[in-house]
N, C-alpha and C positions, 0 to 999 in steps of 0.2 A: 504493500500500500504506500510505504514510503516513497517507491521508485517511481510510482506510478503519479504520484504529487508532485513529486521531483518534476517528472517526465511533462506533466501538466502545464508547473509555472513557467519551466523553460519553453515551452510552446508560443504559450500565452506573451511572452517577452521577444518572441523569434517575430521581426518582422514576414519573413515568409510563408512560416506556420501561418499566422492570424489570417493572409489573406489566401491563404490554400483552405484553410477551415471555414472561412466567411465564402469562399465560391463552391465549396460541397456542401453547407447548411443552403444558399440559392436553392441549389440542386436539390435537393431536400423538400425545398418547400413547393417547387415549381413540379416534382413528383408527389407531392403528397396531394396537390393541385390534382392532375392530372387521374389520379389513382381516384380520388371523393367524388370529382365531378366533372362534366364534359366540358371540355373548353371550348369557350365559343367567343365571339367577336360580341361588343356592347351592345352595339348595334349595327344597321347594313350600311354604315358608313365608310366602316372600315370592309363589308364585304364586296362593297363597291367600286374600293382602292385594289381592292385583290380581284376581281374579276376583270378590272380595266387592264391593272399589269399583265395578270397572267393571258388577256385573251381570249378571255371565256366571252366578252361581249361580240367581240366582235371578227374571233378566228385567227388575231395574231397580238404577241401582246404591245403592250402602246406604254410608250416612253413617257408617258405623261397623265400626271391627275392634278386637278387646282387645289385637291388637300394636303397634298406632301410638297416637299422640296423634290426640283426637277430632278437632280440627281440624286435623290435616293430613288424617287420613279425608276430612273434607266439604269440602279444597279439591280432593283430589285425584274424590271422586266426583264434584263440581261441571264439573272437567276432563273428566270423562269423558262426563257428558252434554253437553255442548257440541259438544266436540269428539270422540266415539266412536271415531272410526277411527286412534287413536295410543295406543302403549304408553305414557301418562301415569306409571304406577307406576315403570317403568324410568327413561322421564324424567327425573322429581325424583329419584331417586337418584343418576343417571349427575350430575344438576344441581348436589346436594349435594357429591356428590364435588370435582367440579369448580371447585367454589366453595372448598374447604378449600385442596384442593393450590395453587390460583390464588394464593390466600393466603399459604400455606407457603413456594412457591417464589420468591414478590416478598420475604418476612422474608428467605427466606437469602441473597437479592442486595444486600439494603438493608445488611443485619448485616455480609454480607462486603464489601460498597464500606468499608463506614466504617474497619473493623478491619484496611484492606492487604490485602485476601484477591484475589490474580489472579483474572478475568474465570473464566478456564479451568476451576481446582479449584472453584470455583461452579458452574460448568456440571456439572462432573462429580458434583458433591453433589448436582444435580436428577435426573440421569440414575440415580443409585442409588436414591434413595429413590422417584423415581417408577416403577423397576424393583422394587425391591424390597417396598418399602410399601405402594404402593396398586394396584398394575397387578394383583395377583390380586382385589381388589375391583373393578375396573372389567370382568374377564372374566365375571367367577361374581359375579355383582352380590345384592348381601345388605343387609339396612336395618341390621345392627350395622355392617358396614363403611364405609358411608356416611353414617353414622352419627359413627364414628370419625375419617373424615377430614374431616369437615365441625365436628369439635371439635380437632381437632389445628392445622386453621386458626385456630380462637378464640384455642388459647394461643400458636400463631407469633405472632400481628398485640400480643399482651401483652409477649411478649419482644423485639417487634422496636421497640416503638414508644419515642423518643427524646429526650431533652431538649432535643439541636440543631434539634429539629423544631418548625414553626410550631401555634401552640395548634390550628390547624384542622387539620394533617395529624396530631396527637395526638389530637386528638378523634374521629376518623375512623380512628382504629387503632381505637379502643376502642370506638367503637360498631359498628364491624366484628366487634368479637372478641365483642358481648352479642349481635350477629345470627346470628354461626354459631355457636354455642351454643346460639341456641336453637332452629338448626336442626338441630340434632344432636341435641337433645330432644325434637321432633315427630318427625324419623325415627325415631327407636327412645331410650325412655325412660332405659332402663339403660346404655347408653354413653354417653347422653350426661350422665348423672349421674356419668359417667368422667371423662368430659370435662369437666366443672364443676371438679372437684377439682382439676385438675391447673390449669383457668384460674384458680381465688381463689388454689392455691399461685404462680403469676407473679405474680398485682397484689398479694399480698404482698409477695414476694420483690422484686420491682422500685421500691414504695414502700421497701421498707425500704433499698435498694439507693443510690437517687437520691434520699431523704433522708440517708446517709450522705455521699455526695458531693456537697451543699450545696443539690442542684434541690430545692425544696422544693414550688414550683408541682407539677411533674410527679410528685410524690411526692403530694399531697392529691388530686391529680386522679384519679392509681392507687384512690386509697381511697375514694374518692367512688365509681367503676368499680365498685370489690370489694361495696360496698352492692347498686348497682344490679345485679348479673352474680348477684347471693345472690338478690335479692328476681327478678328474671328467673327463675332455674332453680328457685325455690319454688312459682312461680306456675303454670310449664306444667309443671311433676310432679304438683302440687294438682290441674290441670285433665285431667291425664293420669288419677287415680284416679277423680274425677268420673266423666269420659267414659265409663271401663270399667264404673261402675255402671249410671250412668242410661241409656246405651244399650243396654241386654242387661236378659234376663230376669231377675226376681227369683234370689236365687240363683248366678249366675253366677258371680261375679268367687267366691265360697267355694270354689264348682266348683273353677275354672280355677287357684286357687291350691293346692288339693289335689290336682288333678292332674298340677301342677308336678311338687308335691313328689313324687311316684310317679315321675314319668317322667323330671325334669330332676337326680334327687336318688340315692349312692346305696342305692337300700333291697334289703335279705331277698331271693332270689330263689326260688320256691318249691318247688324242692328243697331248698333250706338250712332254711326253715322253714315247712314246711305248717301247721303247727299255726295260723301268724298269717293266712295268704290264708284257712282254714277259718270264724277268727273273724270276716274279714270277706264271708264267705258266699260265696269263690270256691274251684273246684277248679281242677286242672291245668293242663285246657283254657282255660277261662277266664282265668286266672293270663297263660299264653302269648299268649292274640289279646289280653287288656287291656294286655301289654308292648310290643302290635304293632300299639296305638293304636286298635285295636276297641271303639267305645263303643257299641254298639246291644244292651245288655243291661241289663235292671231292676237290677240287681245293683253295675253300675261306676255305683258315687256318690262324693259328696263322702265321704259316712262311712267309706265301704270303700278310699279312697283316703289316708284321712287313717290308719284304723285299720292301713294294712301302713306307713305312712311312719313314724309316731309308734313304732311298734312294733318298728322295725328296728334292727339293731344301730348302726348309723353314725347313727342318730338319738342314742342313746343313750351315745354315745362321747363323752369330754370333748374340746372343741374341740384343745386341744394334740395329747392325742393322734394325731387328725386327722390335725394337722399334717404330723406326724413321718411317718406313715404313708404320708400322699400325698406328701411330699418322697421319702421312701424310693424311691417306686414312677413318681417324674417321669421316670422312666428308659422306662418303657414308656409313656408318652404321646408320647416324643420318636420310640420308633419305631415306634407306629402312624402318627404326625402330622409326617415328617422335617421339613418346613414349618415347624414350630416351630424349630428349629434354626436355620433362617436368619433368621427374624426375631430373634430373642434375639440373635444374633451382630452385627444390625445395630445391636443395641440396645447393646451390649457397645465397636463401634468407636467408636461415638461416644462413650462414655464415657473409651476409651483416649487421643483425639484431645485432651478436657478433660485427663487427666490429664498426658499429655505435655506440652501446650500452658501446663500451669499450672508445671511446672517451669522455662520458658524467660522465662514472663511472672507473677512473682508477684502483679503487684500489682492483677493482676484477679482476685484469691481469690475476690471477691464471686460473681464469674459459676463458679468451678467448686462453688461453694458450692451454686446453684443448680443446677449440674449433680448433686451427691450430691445432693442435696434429691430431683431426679425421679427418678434410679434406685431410693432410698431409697424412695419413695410406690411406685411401681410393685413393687417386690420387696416391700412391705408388702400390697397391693393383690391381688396375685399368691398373696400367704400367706394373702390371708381368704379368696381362692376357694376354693382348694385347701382350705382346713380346712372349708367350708361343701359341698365335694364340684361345684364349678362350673366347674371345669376342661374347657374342650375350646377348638379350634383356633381359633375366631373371636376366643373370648373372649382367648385369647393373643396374637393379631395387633392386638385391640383396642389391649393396655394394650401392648403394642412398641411401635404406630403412636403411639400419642401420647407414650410414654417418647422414643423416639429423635428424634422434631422438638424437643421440649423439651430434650432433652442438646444438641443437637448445633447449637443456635439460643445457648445457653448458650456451649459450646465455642468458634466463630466468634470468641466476645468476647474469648475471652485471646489470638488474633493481635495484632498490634502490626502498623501501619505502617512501612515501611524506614526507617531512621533514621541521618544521618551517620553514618560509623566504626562504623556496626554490622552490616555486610551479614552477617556470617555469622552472628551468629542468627534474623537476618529469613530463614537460608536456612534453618536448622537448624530452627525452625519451620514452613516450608511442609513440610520432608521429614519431618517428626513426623504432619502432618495428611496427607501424601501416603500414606502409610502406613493410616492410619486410612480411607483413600478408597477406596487399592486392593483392603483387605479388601471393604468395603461394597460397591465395584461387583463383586466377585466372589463374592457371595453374594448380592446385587441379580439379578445373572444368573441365577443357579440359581433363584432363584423365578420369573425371568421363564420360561426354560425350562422348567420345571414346569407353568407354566401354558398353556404353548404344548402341551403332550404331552398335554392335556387332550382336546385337539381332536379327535383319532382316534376316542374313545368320541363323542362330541357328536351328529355326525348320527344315527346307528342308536340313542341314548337319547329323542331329540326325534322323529325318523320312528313311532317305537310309540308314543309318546304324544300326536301329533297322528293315528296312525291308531284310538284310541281314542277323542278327541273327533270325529274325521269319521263314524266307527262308530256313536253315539249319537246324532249328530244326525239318519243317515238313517234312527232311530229314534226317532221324537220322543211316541209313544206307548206308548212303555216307561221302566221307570227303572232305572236303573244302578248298585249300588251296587260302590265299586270299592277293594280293597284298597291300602292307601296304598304297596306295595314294588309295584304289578305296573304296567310301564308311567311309573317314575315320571317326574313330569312341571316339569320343570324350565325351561318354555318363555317367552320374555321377550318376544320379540316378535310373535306369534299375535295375531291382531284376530278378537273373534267382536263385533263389533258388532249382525247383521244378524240372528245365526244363535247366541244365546248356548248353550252346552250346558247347559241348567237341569237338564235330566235325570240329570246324569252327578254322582253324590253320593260323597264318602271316607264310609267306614264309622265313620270315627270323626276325629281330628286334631285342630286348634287352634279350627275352627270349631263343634264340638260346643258344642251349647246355647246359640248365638249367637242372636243376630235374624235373622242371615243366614242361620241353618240351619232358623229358626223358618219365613222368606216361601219357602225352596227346597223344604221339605216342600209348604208350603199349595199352589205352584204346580205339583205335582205331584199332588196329592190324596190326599195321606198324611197321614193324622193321627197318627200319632206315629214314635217314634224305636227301638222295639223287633224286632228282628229277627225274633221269633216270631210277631209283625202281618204285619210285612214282606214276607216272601221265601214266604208261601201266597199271595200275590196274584198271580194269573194275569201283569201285568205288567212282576212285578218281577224283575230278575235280580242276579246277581254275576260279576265283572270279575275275574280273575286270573292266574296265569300259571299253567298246567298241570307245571309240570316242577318249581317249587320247592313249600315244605313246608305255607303257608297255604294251597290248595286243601282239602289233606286233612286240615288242622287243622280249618277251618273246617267242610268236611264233617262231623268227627266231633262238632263241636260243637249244630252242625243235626240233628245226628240224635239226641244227645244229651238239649237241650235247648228244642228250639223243633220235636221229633216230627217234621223230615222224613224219609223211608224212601229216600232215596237223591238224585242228581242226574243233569241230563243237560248234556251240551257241546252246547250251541245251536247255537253259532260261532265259528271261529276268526277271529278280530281278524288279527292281524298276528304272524308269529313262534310263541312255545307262551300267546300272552295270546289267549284266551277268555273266551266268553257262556257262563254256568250256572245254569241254572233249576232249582231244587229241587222234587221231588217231595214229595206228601204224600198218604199213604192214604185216600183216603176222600173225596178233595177231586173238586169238581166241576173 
């Protein structure tokens, strides 16, 4: 038992060990993942970005999506023509993930050797955050969240990296922390533009920190970093903007950015104000399938998107107001999204753990200084959404995931090593942080279980959404248009290499007026994108579900406005999702 303690602390002490054991606990949890529950994509946002690459839309894959960075697009298409028969999209993300937390979890072994922190409450501080923080991103796998953890790594490897350290293992912090950064910037633009912030606030904080206590090398070094991590995260946001022009049709990125604001923004709904959906030449119906992501209508433009968004009242509202409003109403976010809860509360012990901790150790002010710093940026951060109307769950888990590795990388600092004649505040400190743990693994958990209860819905969501692409394929002379609620299809590991479902088109979504959607038409023999073309063509159908309200939305809309005189149930799919061919008078 001796040797085996022995064998332990020396691990625990070995730089190499801690980050050889921090990337097999990954592994660990990323199979324990995979072992409890099916992995699947958040939502088909991310299924969207994997069928554009790999090809499945449209029989070859496309260098290009307006949700990624261009070149992660063409490494990741690049992958898929190679190698076809692997979920590539899933991959790099599960990759990215992997690569943060690997990161995060060697900081808080390294931070906790130095500062007296027992082996044990380390172990316990991976086991919460990797419960709680990222283990819902690794089930329901999304490019914010991988996103998020692969920049949350950037700022661990900042706050972890040390004076007592050899110029190469400093160097190698930092250039580890400009790598996932800007891996966190190809995955998804907007976190990791999160994630930038919060890495220049460390190589601040930390220059300013280790210039105060005399390291003045490792203080120029910090600032040397903070140029080159500025000039990094400028370069692939710049390349990011690029990419979304020059690869997509004229127009596009105006599109796509008034459509945001429509869809991601809140605006008018048109029973509040008809008078503004009339101005921009929609009625009711129309109003309803363009909130429900239907864009196969002359009518849903950039103009008509920008005239109900500009024209709404919360456009209109002075920012403070905003504010005040949406703080007022964070009450009902919290119980639509209980989720939010627990991450906030992770966010919360770790700050409690700084604050305790600075009472017993004053004279590491500097680190809980940096611990207000990040709670500070984050409830600042947290107040521009909210006033901009950006508020939803990922977006919260984002700015947690990277608030709480940042607090609680800080926190670690004010421990103190046991020190003659002082055991009892070296005790009175671990039982301050022991406190601050037991919260975090007991609200670590409740997300874990949350995520596990997932599982029940999983198979019979994926079963109708894979009998929808088998459906279409044994129809490869038809086409499919398919409502984005019927069958939704959240599926991560599906290989159509051989067999892509080119046929099977959403009626509208993220890839509207893409290139992707430009080659998925031509490869079908559709020459354009309007539904009143569309659905008189002998081989064209709609994909829905018979028992909810878009069948007969969209019917009234057909009949309405694009003259068909009624429809017929083709085929039952799977469950009440249905083939429906619309009729038209007169037609051959």
């Amino acid at each position: 038992m001796k040797k085996i303690g022995e064998l332990i602390r020396k691990g625990y002490g070995s730089e190499r060990f801690r980050w050889l054991f921090s990337f097999l606990c990954v592994l660990a949890i990323i199979g324990i993942a995979a072992g409890l529950s099916t992995l699947t994509y958040y939502d088909n946002d991310d299924l969207n970005i994997a069928w554009a690459l790999a090809g499945y839309r449209s029989g070859t894959p496309s260098f290009a999506h307006p949700f990624i960075n261009c070149l992660t697009a063409i490494l990741t298409s690049a992958l898929y023509t190679i190698l076809p028969g692997l979920p590539w999209w899933l991959i790099l993300q599960l990759a990215a993930t992997a690569a943060g937390m690997t990161a995060v979890f060697a900081c808080i072994l390294k931070t906790g050797h130095k500062n007296g922190l027992p082996l044990l409450p380390a172990l316990l501080l991976l086991v919460a955050l990797g419960a709680g923080l990222f283990y819902y991103g690794i089930v329901l796998v999304t490019f914010t969240l991988s996103a998020a953890a692969a920049g949350s790594g950037a700022v661990a490897l900042v706050l972890a990296v040390d004076s007592g350290d050899s110029k190469k293992t400093q160097r190698g912090y930092l250039i580890g922390s400009v790598a996932l950064l800007a891996v966190s910037l190809l995955v998804r633009n907007s976190s990791g533009l999160a994630a930038a912030c919060f890495t220049v606030g460390a190589l601040i904080y930390r220059a300013g920190e280790n210039r105060m206590e005399g390291e003045r090398a490792l203080a120029k070094r910090l600032l040397a970093f903070f140029a080159v991590t500025v000039a990094a995260a400028s370069i692939l946001a710049g390349i990011n903007e690029y990419g979304r022009e020059a690869q997509n049709p004229e127009g596009f990125v105006a599109y796509d950015e008034a459509r945001s604001s429509y869809m991601d923004y809140p605006v008018d709904s048109y029973s509040a104000n008809p008078a503004l959906y009339q101005q921009a030449g929609w009625d009711g119906t129309l109003a309803a399938l363009a909130s429900s992501w239907f864009y196969l209508d002359e009518r849903i433009t950039t103009d008509a998107f920008s005239t109900i968004s500009s024209g709404s009242a919360f456009e209109n509202t002075p920012m403070i107001k905003r504010l005040t409003s949406g703080v007022a109403n964070i009450g009902g976010f919290f119980r639509i999204s209980p989720l939010a809860i627990h991450y906030g509360v992770l966010v919360l012990a770790a700050y409690a753990s700084a604050l305790a901790l600075l009472l017993l150790n004053r004279k590491r002010w500097t680190a809980f200084f940096g611990a207000s710093a990040y709670l500070l940026g984050a409830v600042l951060l947290l107040a521009y959404l909210i006033s901009s109307g950006r508020m939803n769950l990922r977006v919260w888990m984002t700015v947690c995931i990277l608030s709480s590795v940042s607090i609680w990388l800080c926190a670690l600092k004010l421990m103190r090593p046991r020190e003659e004649g002082k055991r009892a505040a070296y005790f009175l400190r671990l039982a301050a942080l022991a406190l601050a743990l037991a919260v975090s693994l007991g609200f670590g958990y409740k997300v874990f279980r949350t995520v596990i209860s997932y599982e029940n819905e999983t198979p019979d969501m994926l079963a109708r959404a894979q009998a929808v692409v088998a459906y279409v394929q044994k129809h490869p002379d038809n086409v499919y248009f398919r409502d984005v609620y019927a069958a939704n299809n959240v599926d991560a590991l599906s290989i159509y290499a051989d067999d892509p479902p080119t046929n099977l088109i959403d009626w509208g979504g993220c890839d509207m007026n893409t290139i992707t959607r430009e080659r998925q038409l031509e490869v079908n023999g559709l020459d354009g994108t309007f539904a009143k073309d569309l659905f008189p063509l002998k081989n064209v159908y709609y994909i829905g579900e018979s028992t909810n309200r878009y069948l007969p939305m969209f019917a009234e809309y057909m009949q309405q406005h694009c003259n068909a005189s009624g429809y017929e149930i083709t085929d039952t799919i799977i469950d009440d999702i249905v083939a429906v061919h619309f009729t038209f008078e007169g037609a051959e």
